[in-house]
C-alpha positions in Angstrom: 61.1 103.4 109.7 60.5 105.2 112.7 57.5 105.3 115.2 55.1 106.7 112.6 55.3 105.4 109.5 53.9 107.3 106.5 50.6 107.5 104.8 50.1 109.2 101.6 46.7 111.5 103.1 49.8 113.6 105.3 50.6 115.1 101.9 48.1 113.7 99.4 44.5 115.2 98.6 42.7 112.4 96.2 40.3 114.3 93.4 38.5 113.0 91.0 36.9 114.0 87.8 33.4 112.8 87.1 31.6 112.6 83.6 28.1 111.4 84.0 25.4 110.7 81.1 23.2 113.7 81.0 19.3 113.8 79.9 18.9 117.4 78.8 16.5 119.1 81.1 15.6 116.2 83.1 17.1 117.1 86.3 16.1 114.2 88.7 17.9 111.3 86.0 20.9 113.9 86.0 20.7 113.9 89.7 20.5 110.0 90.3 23.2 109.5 88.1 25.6 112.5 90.1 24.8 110.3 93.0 25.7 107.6 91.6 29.1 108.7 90.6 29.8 110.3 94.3 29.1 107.2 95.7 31.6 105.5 93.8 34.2 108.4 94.2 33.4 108.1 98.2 34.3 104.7 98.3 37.9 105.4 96.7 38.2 107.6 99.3 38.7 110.6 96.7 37.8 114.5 98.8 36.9 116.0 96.1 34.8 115.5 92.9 33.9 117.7 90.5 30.7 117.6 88.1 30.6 119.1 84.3 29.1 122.4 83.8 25.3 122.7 84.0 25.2 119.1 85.3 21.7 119.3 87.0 20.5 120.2 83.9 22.6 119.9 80.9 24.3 122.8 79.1 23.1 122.8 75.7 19.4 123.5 77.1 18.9 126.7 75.1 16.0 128.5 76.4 14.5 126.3 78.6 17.5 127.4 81.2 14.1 130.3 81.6 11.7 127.6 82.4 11.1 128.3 86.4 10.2 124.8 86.7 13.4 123.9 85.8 15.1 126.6 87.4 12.7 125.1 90.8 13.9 121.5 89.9 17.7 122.5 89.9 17.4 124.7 93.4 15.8 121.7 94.8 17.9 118.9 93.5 21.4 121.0 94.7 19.6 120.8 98.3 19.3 117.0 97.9 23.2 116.8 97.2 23.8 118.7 99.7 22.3 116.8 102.2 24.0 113.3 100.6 27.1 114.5 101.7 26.3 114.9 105.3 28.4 112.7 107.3 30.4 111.7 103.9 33.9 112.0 103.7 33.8 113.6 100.4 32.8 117.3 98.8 31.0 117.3 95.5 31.5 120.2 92.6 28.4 120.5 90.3 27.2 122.8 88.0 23.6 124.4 87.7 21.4 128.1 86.8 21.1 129.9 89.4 18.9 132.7 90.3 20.2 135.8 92.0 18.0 138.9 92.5 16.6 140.0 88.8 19.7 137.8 87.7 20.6 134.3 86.2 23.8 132.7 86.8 25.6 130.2 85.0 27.2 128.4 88.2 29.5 125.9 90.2 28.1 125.2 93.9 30.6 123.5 95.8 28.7 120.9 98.7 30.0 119.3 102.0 29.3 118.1 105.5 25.5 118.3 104.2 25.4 122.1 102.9 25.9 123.9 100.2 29.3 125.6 100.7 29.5 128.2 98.4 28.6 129.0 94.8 30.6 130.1 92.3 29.1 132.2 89.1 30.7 131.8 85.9 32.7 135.1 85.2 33.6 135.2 81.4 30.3 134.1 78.9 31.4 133.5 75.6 29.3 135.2 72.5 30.7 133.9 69.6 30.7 131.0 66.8 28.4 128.4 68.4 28.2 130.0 71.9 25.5 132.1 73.3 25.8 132.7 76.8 24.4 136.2 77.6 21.3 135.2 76.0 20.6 133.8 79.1 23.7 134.8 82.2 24.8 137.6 83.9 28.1 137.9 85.1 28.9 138.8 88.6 31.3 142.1 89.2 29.8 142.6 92.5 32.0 142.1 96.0 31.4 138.6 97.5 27.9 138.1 99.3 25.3 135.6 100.6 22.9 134.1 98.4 19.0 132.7 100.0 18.5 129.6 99.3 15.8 127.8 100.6 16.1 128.6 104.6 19.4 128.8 103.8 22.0 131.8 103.2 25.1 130.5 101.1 28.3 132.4 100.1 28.4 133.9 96.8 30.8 135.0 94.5 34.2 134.6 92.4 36.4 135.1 95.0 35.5 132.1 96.9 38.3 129.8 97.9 37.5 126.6 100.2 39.5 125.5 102.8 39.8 121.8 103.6 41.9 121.6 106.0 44.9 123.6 105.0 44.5 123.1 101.6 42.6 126.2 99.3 41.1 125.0 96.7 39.4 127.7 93.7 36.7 127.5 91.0 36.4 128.6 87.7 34.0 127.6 84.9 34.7 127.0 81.6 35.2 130.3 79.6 37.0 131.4 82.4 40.3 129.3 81.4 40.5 131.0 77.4 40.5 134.6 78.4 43.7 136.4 78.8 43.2 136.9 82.7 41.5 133.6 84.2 40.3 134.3 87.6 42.3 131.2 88.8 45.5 133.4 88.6 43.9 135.7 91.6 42.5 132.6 93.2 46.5 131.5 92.9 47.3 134.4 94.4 44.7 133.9 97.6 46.5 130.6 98.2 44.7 127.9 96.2 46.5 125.0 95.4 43.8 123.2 93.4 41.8 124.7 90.7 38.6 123.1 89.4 37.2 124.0 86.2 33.4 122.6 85.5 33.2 122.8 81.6 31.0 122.2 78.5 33.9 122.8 75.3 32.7 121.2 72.6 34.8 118.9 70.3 36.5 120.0 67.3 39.7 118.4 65.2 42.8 119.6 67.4 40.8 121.1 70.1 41.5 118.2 72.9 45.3 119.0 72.0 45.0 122.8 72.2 42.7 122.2 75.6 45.9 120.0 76.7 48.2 122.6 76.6 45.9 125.1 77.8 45.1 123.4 81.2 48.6 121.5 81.4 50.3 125.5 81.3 48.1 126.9 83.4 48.8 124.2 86.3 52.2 125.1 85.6 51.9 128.5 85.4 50.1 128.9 89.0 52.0 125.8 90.7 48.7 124.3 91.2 46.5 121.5 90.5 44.3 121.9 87.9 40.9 119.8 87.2 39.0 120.5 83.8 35.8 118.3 83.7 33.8 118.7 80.5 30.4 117.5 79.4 29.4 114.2 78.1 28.8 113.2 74.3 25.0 112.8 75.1 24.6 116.3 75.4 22.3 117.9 72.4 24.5 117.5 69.3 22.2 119.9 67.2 25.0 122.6 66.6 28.1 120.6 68.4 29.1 117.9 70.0 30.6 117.6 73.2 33.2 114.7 74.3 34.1 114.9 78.1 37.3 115.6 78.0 38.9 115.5 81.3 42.1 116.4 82.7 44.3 116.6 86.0 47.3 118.1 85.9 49.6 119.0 88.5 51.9 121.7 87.7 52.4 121.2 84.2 52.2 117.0 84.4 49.5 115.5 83.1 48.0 113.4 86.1 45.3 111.3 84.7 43.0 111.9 81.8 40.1 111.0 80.3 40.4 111.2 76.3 37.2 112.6 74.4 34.8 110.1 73.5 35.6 107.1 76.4 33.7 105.2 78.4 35.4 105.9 81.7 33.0 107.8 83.9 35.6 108.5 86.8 39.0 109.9 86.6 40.6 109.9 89.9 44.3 111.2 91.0 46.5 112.3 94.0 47.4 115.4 94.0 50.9 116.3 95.6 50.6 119.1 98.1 54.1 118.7 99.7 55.4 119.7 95.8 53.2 122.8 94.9 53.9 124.1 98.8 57.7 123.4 97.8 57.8 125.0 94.4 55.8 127.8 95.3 58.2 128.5 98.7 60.9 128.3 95.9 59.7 131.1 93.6 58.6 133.4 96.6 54.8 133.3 95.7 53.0 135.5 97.6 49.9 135.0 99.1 47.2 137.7 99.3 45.8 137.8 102.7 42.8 140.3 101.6 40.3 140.6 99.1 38.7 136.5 99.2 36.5 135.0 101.0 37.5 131.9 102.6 34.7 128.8 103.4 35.7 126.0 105.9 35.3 122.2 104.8 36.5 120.7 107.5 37.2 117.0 105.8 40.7 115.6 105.6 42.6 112.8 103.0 42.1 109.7 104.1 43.6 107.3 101.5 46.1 105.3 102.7 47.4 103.9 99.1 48.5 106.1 96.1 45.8 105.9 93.0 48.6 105.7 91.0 51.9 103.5 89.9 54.9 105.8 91.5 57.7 106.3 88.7 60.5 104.3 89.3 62.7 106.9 87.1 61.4 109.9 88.1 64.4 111.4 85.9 63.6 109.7 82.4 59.7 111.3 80.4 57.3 108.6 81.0 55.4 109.8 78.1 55.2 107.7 74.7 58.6 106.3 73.1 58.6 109.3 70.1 58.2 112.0 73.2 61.2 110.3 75.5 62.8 110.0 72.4 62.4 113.8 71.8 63.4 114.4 75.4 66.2 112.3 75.1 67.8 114.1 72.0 66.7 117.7 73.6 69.2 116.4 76.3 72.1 116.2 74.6 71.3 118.9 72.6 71.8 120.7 75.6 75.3 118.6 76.5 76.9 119.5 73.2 76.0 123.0 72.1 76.8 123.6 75.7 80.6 122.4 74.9 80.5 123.6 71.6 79.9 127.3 73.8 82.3 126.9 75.9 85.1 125.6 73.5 84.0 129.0 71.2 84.1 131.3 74.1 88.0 129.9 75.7 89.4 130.0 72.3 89.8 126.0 71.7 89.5 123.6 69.2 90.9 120.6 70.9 89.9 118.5 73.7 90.8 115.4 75.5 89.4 112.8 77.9 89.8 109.8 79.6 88.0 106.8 78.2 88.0 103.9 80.0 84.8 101.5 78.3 82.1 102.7 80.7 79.2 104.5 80.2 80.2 107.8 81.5 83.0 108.0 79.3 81.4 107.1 76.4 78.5 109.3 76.6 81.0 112.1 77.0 82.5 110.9 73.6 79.4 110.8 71.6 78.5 114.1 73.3 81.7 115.2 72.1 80.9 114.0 68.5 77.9 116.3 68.6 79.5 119.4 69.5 82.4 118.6 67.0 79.3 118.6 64.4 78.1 121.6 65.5 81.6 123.5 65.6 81.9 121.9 61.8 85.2 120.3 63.5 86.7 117.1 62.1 86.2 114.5 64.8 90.3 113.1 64.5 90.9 117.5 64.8 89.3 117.9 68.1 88.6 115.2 69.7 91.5 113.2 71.4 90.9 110.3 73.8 93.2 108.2 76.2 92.9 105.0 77.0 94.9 104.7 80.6 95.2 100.8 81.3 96.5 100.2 84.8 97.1 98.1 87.7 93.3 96.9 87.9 92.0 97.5 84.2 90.4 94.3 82.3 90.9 93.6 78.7 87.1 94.0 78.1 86.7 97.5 79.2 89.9 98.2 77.5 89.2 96.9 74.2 85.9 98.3 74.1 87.7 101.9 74.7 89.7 101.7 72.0 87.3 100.0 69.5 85.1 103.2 70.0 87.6 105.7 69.9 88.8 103.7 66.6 85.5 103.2 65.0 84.6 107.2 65.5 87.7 108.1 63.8 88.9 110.4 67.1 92.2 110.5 67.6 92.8 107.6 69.9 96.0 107.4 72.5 96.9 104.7 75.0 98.9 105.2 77.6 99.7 102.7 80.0 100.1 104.0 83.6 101.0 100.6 85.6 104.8 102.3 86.5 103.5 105.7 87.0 101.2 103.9 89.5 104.4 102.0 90.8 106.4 104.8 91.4 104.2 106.9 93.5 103.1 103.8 95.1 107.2 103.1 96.1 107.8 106.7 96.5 105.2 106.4 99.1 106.6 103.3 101.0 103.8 101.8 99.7 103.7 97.5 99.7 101.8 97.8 96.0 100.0 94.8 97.5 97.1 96.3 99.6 94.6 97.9 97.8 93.4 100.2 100.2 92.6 103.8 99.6 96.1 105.0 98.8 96.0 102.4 95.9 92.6 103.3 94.5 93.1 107.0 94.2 97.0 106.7 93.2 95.4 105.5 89.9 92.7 107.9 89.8 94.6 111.1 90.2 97.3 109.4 88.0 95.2 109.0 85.1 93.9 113.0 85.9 97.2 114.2 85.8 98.0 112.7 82.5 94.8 114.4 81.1 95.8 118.0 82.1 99.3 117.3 81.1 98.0 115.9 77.6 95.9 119.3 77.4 98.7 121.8 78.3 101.1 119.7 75.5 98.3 119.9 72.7 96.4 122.6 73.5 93.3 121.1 74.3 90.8 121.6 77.2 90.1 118.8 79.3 86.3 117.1 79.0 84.9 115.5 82.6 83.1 112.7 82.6 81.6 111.9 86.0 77.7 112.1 86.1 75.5 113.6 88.6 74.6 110.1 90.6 78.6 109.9 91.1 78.5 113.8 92.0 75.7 113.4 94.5 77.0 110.2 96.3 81.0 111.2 96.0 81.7 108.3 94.2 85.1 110.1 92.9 88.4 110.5 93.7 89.1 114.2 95.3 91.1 115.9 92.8 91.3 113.5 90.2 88.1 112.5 88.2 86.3 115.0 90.4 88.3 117.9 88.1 88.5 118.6 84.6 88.0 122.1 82.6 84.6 121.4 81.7 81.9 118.6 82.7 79.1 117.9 80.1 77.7 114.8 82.3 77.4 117.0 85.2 73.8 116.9 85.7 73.3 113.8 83.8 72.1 111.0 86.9 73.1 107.8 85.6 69.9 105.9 85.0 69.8 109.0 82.1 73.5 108.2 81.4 72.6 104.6 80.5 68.7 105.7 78.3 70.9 108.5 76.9 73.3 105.5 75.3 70.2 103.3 74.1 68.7 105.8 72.1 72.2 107.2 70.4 72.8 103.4 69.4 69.4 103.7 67.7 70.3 106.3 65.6 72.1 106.1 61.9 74.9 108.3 62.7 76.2 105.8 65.3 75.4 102.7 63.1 79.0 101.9 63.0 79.0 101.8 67.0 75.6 99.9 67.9 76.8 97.0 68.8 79.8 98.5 70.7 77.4 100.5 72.2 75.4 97.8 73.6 78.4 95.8 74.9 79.4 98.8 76.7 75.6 99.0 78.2 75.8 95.4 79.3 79.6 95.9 81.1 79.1 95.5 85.1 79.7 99.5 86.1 83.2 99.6 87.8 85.9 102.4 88.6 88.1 99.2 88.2 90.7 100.2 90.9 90.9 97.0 92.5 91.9 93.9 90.4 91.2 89.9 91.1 92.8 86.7 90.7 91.0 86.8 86.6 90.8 89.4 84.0 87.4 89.7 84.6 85.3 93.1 86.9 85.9 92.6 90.5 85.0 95.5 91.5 81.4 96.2 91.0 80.5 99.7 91.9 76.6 98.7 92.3 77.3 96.1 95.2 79.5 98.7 97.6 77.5 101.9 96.9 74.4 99.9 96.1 71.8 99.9 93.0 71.9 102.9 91.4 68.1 103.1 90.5 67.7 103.7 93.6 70.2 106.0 94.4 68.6 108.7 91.6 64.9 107.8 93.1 66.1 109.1 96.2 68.0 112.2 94.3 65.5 113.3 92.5 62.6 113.2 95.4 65.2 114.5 98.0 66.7 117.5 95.6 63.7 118.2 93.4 61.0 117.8 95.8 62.7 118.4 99.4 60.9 115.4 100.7 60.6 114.0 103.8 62.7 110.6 104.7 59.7 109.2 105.6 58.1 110.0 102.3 61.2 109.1 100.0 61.1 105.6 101.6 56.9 105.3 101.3 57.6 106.1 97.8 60.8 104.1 97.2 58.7 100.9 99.0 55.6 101.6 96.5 57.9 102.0 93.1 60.1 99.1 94.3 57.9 97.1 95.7 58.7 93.9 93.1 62.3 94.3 93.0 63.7 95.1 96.8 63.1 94.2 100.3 61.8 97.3 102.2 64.7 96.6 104.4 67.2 96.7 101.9 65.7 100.3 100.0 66.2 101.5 104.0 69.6 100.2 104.1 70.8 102.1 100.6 68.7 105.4 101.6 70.9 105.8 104.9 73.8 104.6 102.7 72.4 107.5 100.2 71.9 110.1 102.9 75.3 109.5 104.4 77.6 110.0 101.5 75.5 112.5 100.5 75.6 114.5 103.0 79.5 113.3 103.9 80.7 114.6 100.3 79.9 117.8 99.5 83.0 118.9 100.0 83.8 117.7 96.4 80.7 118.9 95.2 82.5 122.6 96.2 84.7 122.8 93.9 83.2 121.3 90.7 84.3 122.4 87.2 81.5 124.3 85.0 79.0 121.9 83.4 75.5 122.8 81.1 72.3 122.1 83.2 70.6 119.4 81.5 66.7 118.4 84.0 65.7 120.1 86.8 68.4 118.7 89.2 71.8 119.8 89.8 74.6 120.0 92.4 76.7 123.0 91.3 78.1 124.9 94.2 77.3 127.9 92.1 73.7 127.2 90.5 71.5 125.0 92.3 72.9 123.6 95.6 74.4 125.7 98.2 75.5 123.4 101.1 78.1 124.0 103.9 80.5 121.1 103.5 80.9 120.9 107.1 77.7 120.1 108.4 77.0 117.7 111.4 75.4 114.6 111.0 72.6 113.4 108.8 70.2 114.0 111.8 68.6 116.1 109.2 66.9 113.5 107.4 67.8 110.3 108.9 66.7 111.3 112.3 63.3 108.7 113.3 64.2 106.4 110.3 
């Protein structure tokens, strides 16, 4: 690493959710048991945590919310939490009435550095079914303005936005996410990143799902951060009954949450700011310089540890085995009826590829089988393999290739290509001994040719095979597995390329193939261009280009995200932490970097492939690069 290593509060802002028990109208037990929960948020070093609606004083209150004692007691219990966070490194949501002129306001007061920052008045009160705001609330539809309080005269308004340190950060309450313009869209639009939502939604069979979605779009919607915080069962269950559901999302990925009905009284996550600034340079949001009002909090991150477990495959759903599964299948849903496409629009009902026992190859294949499914093709019709043994080839790989071609019922060729090789190796004044370069690619370009020739003699179109971790690191042979007429692993990195296999093997279509398929998954991954004294892999690809888990952790974060070196490695380190060396992850990322960067001169002229996740290196989609740029000084520059 270089002179300054990394520390997740350069890019990280810790929140946290906070659910507290609530005694209806009893504000100072409400009060001692908010403290309470700040506390324990300040010592997690969290920056920000946010309070339920009507916290001081419980939501479901009814009328008493007119009591001026109560009214008195909440004013005077905000002050007290204000001044708790005087010399504290964290700011405190929480949600109270409060008076305005002839008015009452159902609000969010945000509090810092020992005052109350701003208030926020609730801008949407629902009147229907069990709700009954305007009973009680005003809304607010004046401009922005100060509210007395006390001694004290405190911003007021719903276009507040707060400012720690860089970072905007909005509030809305409640209501204000179901209607069909939520103020967080404009408070988007002033800049902030983060979104907190103090809520009281009461419980009802499928409503947790529906809120899900609701607050898991609307992250994603705004690239932002979204906290929703809602009440606590022990709210007044007369009419309803709250469960405090709580959620953190970050643009459209569930964080952390808090399921209704827990115990947990603290949901804490790190929110990414690097990745909402970076996706929302990407789409060309704007940012409205006029119309907000902007409050200072000047308190910065100061976590030096992520709250959570960094994915190790960032590319592969982390979510429960029937979503990956459904993931999984969406995937190469997207692989097939993309060939299928293309084979409709050029006219074809043939093609042909290499297959050589590896994983690429045979995820092509069963891709293949798909699309033939699809086209309502006969599999031994269109689909036509060869199986190329040469100089270096091994009877395991081999057999495996032609027990799959055999057991799907394709039509199945093999073509030896040892005196091909020999000739253009003699032609060449080559000793046939050294297997240098020269020799690899010789049996590469070889096998390529015989493919195009195949498709030009039965009119087929010729299906690529090489997958987006071999695309990003070059790991092919210019003009040779690097071409074909169409590429349906393209954007496929091979940690997907492997999951992609598992699950197929699972399914009763491919009952036939299971076990082949699992042989195939246990074969050491090898171009096998270079042979040994035995007929066993000499040539293992991980141990010269290195692990390849690692290789699509740094893909993914590098392409996806646009991160830092500094950051990749932090990240790499905290995912990998029980299975490599920090010195060897450093070794592999300049490795990584290096060929990346070295090789996109074959990423230039790729054939047409179907976008599968959000990564991709096509020279005419998602990754413009001038193949003759200098140096990795770009990224590797201080590592």
């Amino acid at each position: 690493m270089g002179k300054h290593p990394y520390s997740p509060k350069k890019s990280y802002m810790r929140v946290a959710a906070a659910c507290p028990t609530i005694s209806l109208a009893d504000v100072t037990a409400n009060t001692e048991r908010i403290i309470a929960l700040y506390e324990e948020a300040t010592d997690n070093d969290v920056l920000l945590v946010v309070f339920p609606e009507m916290s001081l004083t419980g939501y479901t209150i009814g009328d008493l919310v007119q009591q001026t004692a109560l009214l008195d007691r909440a004013e005077e219990a905000l002050g007290e939490l204000a001044a708790l966070t005087k010399n504290k490194s964290c700011a405190m949501v929480v949600g109270l009435p409060l008076r305005a002129g002839n008015g009452l306001y159902d609000c969010a007061a945000l509090c810092a550095e020992g005052d109350i920052k701003g208030i926020v008045p609730k801008s949407n009160l629902p009147t229907y079914n069990e709700f009954y705001e305007d009973r009680w609330y005003q809304t607010f539809d004046e401009k922005d303005c100060f509210l007395e309080l006390g001694e004290k005269y405190v911003p007021f308004g719903t276009n507040l936005v707060f400012d720690f340190s860089g970072t905007l950060c909005g509030i809305e309450i409640c209501e204000d996410l179901w209607v069909p313009k939520p103020p967080s869209g404009t408070l988007a639009e002033y800049g902030a990143k983060i979104i907190v939502n103090p809520s009281a939604s009461p419980e009802q069979i499928g409503k947790s799902e529906y809120r899900r979605r609701l607050v898991n779009s609307q992250s994603a919607r705004l690239i932002s951060a979204y906290l929703y915080v809602g009440c606590d069962v022990s709210e007044s269950t007369s009419e309803i009954v709250m469960g405090g559901h709580q959620l953190i999302s970050e643009n459209g990925r569930i964080l952390a949450e808090r399921l209704p009905f827990s115990e947990k009284r603290l949901l804490i996550a790190d929110i990414d700011l690097d990745h909402l600034a970076f996706d929302r340079r990407k789409h060309h949001i704007q940012t409205k310089t006029h119309g907000k009002t902007v409050v200072t909090v000047s308190l910065s991150p100061r976590q030096e540890h992520l709250a959570a477990v960094t994915d190790k495959n960032p590319f592969l759903p982390r979510e429960s085995d029937t979503e990956r599964k459904d993931r999984l299948r969406t995937a190469l849903s997207i692989q097939a009826q993309g060939l299928a496409a293309r084979m409709k629009a050029t006219d074809q009902s043939r093609i042909v590829l290499g297959l050589s026992g590896g994983l690429d190859s045979t995820l092509a294949l069963l891709v293949a089988c798909e699309a033939s499914s699809l086209l309502g093709s006969k599999t031994a019709e269109m689909i036509h393999t060869i199986v190329m043994p040469g100089p270096a080839s091994t009877e395991r790989t081999q057999n495996n290739a032609r027990k799959l071609a055999a057991t799907l019922g394709v039509t199945g060729n093999v073509i030896p290509i040892d005196k091909l090789v020999a000739a253009e190796l003699e032609a060449l004044s080559h000793d046939a001994e050294t297997q240098d370069a020269t020799y690899e690619n010789i049996q590469a370009r070889v096998r390529t040719s015989l493919l195009f020739n195949y498709a030009n003699m039965h009119g087929c179109i010729v299906l690529g095979t090489g997958d987006l971790s071999e695309i990003a690191l070059g790991w092919c042979t210019y003009n040779a597995d690097q071409q074909s007429h169409y590429n349906v692993n393209s954007s496929v990195p091979k940690t997907m390329v492997r999951h992609l296999i598992s699950h197929l093997a699972t399914e009763e279509k491919y009952s036939s193939v299971s076990l082949l398929l699992q042989e195939i998954l246990d074969t050491p991954i090898s171009p096998e261009l270079t042979k040994g004294d035995t007929d066993v892999i000499s040539q293992a690809t991980e141990d010269i280009i290195g692990p390849y888990e690692l290789h699509d952790f740094f893909l993914y974060h590098l392409i996806r995200w646009g991160d830092t070196a500094e950051k990749i490695l932090f990240l790499a380190k905290t995912a990998f932490s029980d299975s490599y060396d920090p010195e060897i992850i450093e070794h592999w990322f300049n490795v990584f970097i290096t060929r990346f960067t070295y090789n996109q001169f074959k990423r230039e002229t790729l054939p047409n492939g179907p976008k599968v996740g959000s990564v991709s290196l096509s020279p005419r989609g998602d990754w413009r690069m001038p193949p003759d740029i200098s140096g990795t000084g770009l990224w590797l520059s201080g590592t």
